[in-house]
Every structure is written in structure tokens, then in C-alpha cells.
KOLKOLRO-263915 format. One record per residue (C-alpha): residue number from 1; residue in three letters; x, y negated, z negated. Coordinates in pm, whole numbers. Layout:
N
+------+------+--------+--------+--------+
: resi : resn :      X :      Y :      Z :
+------+------+--------+--------+--------+
:  NUM :  ALA :      X :      Y :      Z :
...
+------+------+--------+--------+--------+
// end
This chain:
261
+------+------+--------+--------+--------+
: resi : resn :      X :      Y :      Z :
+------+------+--------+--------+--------+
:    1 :  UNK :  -1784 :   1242 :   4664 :
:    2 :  UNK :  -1694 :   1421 :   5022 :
:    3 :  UNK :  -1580 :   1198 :   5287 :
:    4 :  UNK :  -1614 :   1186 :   5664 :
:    5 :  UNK :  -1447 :   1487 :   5725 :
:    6 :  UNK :  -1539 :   1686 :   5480 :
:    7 :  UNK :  -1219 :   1649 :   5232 :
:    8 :  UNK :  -1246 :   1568 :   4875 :
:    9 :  UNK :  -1066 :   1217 :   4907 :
:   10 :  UNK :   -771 :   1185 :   4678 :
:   11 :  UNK :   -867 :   1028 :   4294 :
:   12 :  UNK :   -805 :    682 :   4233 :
:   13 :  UNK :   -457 :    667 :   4023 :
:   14 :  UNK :   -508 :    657 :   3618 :
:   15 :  UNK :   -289 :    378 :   3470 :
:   16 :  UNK :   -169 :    403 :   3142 :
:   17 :  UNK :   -289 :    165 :   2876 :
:   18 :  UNK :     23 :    -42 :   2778 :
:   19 :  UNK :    121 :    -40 :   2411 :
:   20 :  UNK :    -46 :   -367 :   2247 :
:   21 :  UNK :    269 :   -569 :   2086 :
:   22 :  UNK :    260 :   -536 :   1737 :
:   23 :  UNK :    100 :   -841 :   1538 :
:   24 :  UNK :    346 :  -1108 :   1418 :
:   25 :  UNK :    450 :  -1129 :   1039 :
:   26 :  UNK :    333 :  -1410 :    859 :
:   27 :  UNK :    661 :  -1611 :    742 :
:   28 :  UNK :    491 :  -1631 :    421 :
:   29 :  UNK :    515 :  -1240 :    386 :
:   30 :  UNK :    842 :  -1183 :    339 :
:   31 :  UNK :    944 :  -1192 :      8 :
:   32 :  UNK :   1334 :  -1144 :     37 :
:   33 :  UNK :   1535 :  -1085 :    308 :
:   34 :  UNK :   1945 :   -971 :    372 :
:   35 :  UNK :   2167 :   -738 :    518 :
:   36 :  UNK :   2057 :   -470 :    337 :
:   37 :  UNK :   1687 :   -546 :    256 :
:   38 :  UNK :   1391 :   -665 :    368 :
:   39 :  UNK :   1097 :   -662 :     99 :
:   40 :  UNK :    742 :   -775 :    211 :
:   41 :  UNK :    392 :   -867 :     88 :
:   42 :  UNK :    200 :   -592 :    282 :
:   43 :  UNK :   -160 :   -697 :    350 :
:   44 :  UNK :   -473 :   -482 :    326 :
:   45 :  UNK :   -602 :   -240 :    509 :
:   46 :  UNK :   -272 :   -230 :    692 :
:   47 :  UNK :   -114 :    104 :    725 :
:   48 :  UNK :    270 :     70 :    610 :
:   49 :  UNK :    367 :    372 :    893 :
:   50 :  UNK :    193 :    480 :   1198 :
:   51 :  UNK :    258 :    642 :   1546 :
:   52 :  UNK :    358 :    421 :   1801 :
:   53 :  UNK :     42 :    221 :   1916 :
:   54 :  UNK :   -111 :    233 :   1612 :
:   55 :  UNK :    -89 :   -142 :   1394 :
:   56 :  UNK :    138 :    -86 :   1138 :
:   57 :  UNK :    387 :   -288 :    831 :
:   58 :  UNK :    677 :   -104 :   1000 :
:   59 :  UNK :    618 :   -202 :   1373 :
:   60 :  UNK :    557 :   -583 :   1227 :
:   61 :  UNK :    882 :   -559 :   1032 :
:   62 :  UNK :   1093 :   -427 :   1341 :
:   63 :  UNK :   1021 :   -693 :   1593 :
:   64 :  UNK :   1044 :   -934 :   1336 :
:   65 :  UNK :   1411 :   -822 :   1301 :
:   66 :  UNK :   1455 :   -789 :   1669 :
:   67 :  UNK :   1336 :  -1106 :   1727 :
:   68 :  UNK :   1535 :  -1297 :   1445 :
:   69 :  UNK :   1862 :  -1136 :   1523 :
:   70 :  UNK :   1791 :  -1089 :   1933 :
:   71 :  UNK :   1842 :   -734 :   1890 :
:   72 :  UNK :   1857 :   -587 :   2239 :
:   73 :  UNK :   1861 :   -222 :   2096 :
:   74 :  UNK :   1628 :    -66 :   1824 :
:   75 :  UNK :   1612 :   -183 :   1478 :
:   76 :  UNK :   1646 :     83 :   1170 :
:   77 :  UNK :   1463 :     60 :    910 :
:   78 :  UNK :   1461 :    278 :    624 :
:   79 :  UNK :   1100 :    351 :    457 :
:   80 :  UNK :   1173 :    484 :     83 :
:   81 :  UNK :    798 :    434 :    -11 :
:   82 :  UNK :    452 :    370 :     81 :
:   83 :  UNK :    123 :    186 :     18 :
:   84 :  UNK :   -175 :    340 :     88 :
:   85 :  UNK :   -405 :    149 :    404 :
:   86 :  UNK :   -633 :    -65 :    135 :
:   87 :  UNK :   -368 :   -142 :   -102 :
:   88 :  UNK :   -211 :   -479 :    -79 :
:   89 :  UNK :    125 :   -595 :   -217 :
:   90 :  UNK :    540 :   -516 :   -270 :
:   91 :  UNK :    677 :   -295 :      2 :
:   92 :  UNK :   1064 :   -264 :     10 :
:   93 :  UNK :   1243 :   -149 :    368 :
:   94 :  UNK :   1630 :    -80 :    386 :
:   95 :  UNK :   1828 :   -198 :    668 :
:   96 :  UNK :   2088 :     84 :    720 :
:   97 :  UNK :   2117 :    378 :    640 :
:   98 :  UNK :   2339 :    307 :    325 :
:   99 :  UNK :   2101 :    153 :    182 :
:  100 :  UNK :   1793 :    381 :    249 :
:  101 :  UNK :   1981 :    637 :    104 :
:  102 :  UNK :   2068 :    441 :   -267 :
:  103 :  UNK :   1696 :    335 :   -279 :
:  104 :  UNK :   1536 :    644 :   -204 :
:  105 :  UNK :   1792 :    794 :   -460 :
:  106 :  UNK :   1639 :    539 :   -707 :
:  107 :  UNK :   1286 :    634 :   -634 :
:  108 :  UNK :   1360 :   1024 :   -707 :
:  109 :  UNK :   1541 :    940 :   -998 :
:  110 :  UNK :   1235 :    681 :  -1166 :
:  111 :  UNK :   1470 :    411 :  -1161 :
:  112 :  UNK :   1232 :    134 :   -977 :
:  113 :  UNK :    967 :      2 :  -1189 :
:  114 :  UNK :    665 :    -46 :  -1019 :
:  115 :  UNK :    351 :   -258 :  -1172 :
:  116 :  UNK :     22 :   -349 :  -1005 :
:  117 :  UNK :   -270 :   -496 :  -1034 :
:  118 :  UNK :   -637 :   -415 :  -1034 :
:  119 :  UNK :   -989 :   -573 :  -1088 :
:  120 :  UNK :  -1183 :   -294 :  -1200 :
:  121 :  UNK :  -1580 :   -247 :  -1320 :
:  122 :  UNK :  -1606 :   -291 :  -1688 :
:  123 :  UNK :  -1445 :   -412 :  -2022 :
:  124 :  UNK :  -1152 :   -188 :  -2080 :
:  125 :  UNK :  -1078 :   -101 :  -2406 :
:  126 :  UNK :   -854 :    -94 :  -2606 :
:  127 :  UNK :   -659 :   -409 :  -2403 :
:  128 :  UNK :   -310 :   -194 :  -2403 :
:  129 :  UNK :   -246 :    178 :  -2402 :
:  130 :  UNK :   -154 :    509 :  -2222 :
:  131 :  UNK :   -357 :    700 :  -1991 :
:  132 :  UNK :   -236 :   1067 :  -1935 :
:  133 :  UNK :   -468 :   1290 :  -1745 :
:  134 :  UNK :   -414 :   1649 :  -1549 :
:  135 :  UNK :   -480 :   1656 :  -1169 :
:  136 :  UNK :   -471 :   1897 :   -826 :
:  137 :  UNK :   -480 :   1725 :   -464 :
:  138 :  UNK :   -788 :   1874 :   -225 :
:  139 :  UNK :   -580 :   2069 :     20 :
:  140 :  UNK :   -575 :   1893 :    359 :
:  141 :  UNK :   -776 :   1561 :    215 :
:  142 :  UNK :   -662 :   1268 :     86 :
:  143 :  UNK :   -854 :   1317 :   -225 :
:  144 :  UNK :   -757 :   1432 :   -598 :
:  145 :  UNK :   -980 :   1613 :   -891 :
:  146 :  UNK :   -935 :   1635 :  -1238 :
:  147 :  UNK :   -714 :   1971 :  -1337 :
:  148 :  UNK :   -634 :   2197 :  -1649 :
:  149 :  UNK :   -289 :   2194 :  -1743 :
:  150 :  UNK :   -250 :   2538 :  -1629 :
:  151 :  UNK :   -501 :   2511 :  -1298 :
:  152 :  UNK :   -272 :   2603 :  -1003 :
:  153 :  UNK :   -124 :   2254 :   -816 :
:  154 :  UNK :   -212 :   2047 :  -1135 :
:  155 :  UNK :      1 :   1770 :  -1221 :
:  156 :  UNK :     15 :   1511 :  -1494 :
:  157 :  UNK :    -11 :   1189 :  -1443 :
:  158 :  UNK :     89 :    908 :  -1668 :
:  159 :  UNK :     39 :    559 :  -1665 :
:  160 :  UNK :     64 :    243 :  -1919 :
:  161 :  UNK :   -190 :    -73 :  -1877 :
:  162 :  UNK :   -277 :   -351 :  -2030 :
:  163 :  UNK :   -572 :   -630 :  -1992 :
:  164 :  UNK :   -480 :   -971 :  -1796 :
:  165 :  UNK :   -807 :  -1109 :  -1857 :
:  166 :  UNK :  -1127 :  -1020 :  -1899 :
:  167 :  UNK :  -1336 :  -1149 :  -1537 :
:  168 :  UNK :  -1754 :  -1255 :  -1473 :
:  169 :  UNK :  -1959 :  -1012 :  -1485 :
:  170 :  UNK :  -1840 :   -786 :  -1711 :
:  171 :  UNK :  -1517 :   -690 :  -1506 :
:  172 :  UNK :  -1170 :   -668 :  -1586 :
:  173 :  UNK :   -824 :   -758 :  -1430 :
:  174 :  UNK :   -614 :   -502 :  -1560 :
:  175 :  UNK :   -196 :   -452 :  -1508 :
:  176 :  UNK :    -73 :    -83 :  -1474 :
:  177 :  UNK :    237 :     53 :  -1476 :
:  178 :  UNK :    252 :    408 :  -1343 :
:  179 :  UNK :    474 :    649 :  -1529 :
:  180 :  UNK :    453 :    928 :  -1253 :
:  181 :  UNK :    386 :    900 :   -882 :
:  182 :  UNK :    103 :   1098 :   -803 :
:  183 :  UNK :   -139 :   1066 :   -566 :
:  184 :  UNK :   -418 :    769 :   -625 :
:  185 :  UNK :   -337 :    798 :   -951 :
:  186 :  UNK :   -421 :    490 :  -1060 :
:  187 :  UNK :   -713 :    434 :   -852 :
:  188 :  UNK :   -826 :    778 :  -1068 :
:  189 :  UNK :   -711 :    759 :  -1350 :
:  190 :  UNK :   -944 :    426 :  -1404 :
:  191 :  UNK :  -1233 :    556 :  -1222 :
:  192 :  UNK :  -1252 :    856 :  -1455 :
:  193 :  UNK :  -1260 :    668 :  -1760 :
:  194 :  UNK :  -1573 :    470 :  -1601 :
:  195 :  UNK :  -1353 :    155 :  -1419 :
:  196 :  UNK :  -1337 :    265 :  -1084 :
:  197 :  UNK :  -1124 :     -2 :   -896 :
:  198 :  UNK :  -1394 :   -262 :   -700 :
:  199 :  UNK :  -1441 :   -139 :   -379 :
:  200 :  UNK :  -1300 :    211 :   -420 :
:  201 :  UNK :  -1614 :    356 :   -278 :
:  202 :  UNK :  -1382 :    717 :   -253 :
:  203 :  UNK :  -1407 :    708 :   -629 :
:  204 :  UNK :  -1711 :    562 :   -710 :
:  205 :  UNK :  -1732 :    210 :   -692 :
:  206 :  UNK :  -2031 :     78 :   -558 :
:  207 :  UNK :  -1927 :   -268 :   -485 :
:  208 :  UNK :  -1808 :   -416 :   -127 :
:  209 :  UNK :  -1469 :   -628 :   -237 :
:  210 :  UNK :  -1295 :   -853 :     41 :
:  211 :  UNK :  -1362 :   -901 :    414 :
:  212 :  UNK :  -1639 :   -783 :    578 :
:  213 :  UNK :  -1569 :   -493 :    753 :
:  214 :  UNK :  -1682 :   -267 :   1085 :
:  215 :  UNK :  -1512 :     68 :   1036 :
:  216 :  UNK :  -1481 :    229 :    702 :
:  217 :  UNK :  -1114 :    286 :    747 :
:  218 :  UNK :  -1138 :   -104 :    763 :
:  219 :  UNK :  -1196 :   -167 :    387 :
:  220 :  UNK :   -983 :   -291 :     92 :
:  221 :  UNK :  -1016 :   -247 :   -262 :
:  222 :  UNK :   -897 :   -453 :   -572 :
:  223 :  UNK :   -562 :   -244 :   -608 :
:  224 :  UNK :   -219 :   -493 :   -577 :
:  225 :  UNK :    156 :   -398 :   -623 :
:  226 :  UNK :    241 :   -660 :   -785 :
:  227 :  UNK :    577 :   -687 :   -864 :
:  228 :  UNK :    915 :   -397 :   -818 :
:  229 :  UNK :   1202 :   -388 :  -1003 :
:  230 :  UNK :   1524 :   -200 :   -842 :
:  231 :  UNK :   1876 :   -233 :   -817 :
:  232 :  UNK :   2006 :   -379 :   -536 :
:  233 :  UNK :   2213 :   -144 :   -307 :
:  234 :  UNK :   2539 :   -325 :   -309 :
:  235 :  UNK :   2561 :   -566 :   -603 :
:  236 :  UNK :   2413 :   -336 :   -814 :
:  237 :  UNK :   2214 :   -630 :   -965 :
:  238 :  UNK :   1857 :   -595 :  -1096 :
:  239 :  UNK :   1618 :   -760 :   -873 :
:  240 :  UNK :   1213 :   -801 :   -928 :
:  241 :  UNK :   1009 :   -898 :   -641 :
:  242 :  UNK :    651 :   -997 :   -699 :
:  243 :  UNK :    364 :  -1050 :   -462 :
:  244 :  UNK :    101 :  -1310 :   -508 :
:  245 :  UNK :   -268 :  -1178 :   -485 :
:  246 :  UNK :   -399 :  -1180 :   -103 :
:  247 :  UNK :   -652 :  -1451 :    -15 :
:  248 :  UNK :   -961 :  -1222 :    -81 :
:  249 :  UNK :   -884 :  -1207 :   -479 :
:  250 :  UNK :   -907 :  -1564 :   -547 :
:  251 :  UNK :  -1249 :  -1608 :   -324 :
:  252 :  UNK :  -1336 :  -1350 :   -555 :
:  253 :  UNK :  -1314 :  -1550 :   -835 :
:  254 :  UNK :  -1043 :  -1309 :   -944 :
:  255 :  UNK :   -738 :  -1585 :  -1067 :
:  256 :  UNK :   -533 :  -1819 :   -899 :
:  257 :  UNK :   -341 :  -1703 :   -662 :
:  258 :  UNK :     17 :  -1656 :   -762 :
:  259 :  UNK :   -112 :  -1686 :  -1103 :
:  260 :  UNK :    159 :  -1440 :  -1367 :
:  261 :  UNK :   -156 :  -1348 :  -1606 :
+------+------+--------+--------+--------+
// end
């Protein structure tokens, strides 16, 4: 628009959006809680890390912290492992660097046992056993394949279940311990061998599971870490944390929640 005198008139300022405050943690979410740990029952589809802005376990955790202790300063916390947006369950944070740097050692080293939980489609059989299969990330997705043991990028990937109980409808709630850490291994692993995890839609389930949702990067599927087992950073004694199944399992008909199998 010219004005009067001909001059483009200056442009009305821009104002930045402010940074929404991140969303308060439930009370009921954290798990345990000291001077050198804070573990927490992540809830689905929440990202565990994100940019600043973005919703995330870590920005919950922080001012949390800073509001518990009235820290006027940052807070550190140390992020030795992750849970994938739809996964529910244990995350474990370290509160100085001293700490961080033990439990990450333990991760590297295959000293944390990890086990989740999953409903999947089907009756799995047999109710205990070993899954070992070969596979090769799709460069720049978040996607695996199945691999060759001598395919270029393929890894193994190793993993121990059992049956919890057989569910309606033909379903299963199934316990897995993974042996490696490889990328949606689990959720794979299971889909390949005809149980894809409910919900799972990136590897082949056909079935909604949990809330309704708008945006696809909105949904969940039936995949829980359930407990972790690590030692603790200064005592040196073995702890186990476990989780108790979000909301959306037992409307499912999937168990009690809290239930140990």
C-alpha cells in the first residue's frame, strides 16, 4: 500500500512468538528421584529430546528440577538413552556430569538390562524363546529392512521373549528383552514373524491402539519399557525401576494396570 505522499509506509513490526512453557510432570511420573538420578515414566507420543520449543521429556524434567530446587541458573541433565515418540515407559536422566558419564559407560558396555512390553496381533508361539534376525537401516529414514549377514550396513539383532498372557481376540501380551540395541528392533523383529506390535502402522499393523489422534506423528503403539536394571552411579547398588502400563492399555482391556504378569 502507497501512502499520501507516495512512500511505501514502514511494515508493521513482526513479534516473535514466545516459547510455550513446557507442560508440567505429573508427580505420579517420576519413578525415583536423588542427587544423581532422576528416572521417569515417559508417556506416549512424547518425544524424550527436542529443540527448544518443541514439547519434550527433557524440557518437562528440567523445570521440574528448577522448580523443586529454585534453580535460578540452568539445570543439567544427562540423556544416556532414548525412547522413541510412541513408546511409553522407563527413561533414566543423570544429574551431573559424573553420573552421565558411569551410565552411559554402562549402556556401551550392555550392563543395563532393559525389558518391555508389547501387545502384539496373534498367538505367539512357542511362549519363550530367541529371536535373532539380520537387518540394514534405510539411509536418511527412520525405517529398517531385513538384511543378509554379509549385505553392507547389516546388523544382527537379538532378542529373548516370553508370553505374559494370551489377550481377546486372538492377541498376545508378550515381554522382550532385547539382547542388542538396534534400531526398532523389537517393533521388527515381531512384525516379521507376523505380530506386528498394535498400532505400529510403520510395520504393518492395521489396528488404531490408544487415543484418538489428529496428526500421524500423534499416534502410540502397544510398545512399553517396562522395567531397567542398572547400577547406581555412586553406591554401586543394583537398582530396577519399573513403569506401570499408561492409562490407554488397561481401557484396552490389556491387564491391570501395574499388574507384574
Amino acid at each position: 500500500m502507497i501512502d499520501s505522499t507516495g512512500q511505501q509506509p514502514n511494515p508493521e513490526p513482526t513479534v516473535a512468538p514466545l516459547t510455550p512453557p513446557p507442560s508440567p510432570l505429573a508427580p505420579a511420573a517420576i519413578l525415583f528421584e536423588d542427587l544423581q538420578l532422576i528416572v521417569v515414566n515417559k508417556p506416549a507420543p512424547l518425544l524424550t529430546q527436542a529443540p527448544p520449543g518443541i514439547p519434550s521429556l527433557e524440557s518437562m524434567v528440567k523445570a521440574y528440577i528448577k522448580e523443586k530446587y529454585a534453580k535460578p541458573a540452568g539445570v543439567y541433565l544427562g540423556i544416556p538413552h532414548r525412547l522413541d515418540r510412541p513408546v511409553s515407559g522407563v527413561v533414566v536422566f543423570a544429574r551431573n556430569t559424573k553420573a552421565a558419564q558411569r551410565i552411559h559407560a554402562q549402556f556401551q558396555e550392555h550392563k543395563i538390562r532393559k525389558v518391555y512390553w508389547a501387545a502384539v496381533e496373534g498367538v505367539v508361539e512357542p511362549e519363550i524363546g530367541v529371536w535373532e534376525d539380520w537387518m540394514r537401516k534405510i539411509t536418511e529414514e527412520a525405517r529398517v529392512v531385513k538384511a543378509v549377514e554379509a549385505e553392507p550396513g547389516a546388523k544382527l539383532a537379538m532378542l529373548s521373549y516370553r508370553v505374559v498372557r494370551h489377550l481377546p481376540g486372538n492377541d498376545t501380551l508378550i515381554e522382550f528383552e532385547p539382547l542388542t540395541g538396534r534400531m526398532h528392533q523389537l517393533r521388527v523383529q515381531a512384525a516379521w514373524r507376523g505380530h506386528p506390535v498394535l498400532g505400529d502402522v510403520l510395520y504393518g499393523s492395521p489396528r488404531a491402539f490408544g487415543p484418538a489422534w489428529q496428526l500421524p506423528r500423534d499416534r502410540v503403539i502397544a510398545l512399553h519399557a517396562r522395567q531397567l536394571t542398572l547400577t547406581h552411579p555412586t553406591t554401586q547398588q543394583p537398582m530396577t525401576f519399573e513403569a506401570p502400563l499408561p492409562d490407554s492399555w488397561a481401557a484396552a482391556g490389556i491387564g491391570a494396570i501395574g499388574t507384574s504378569g
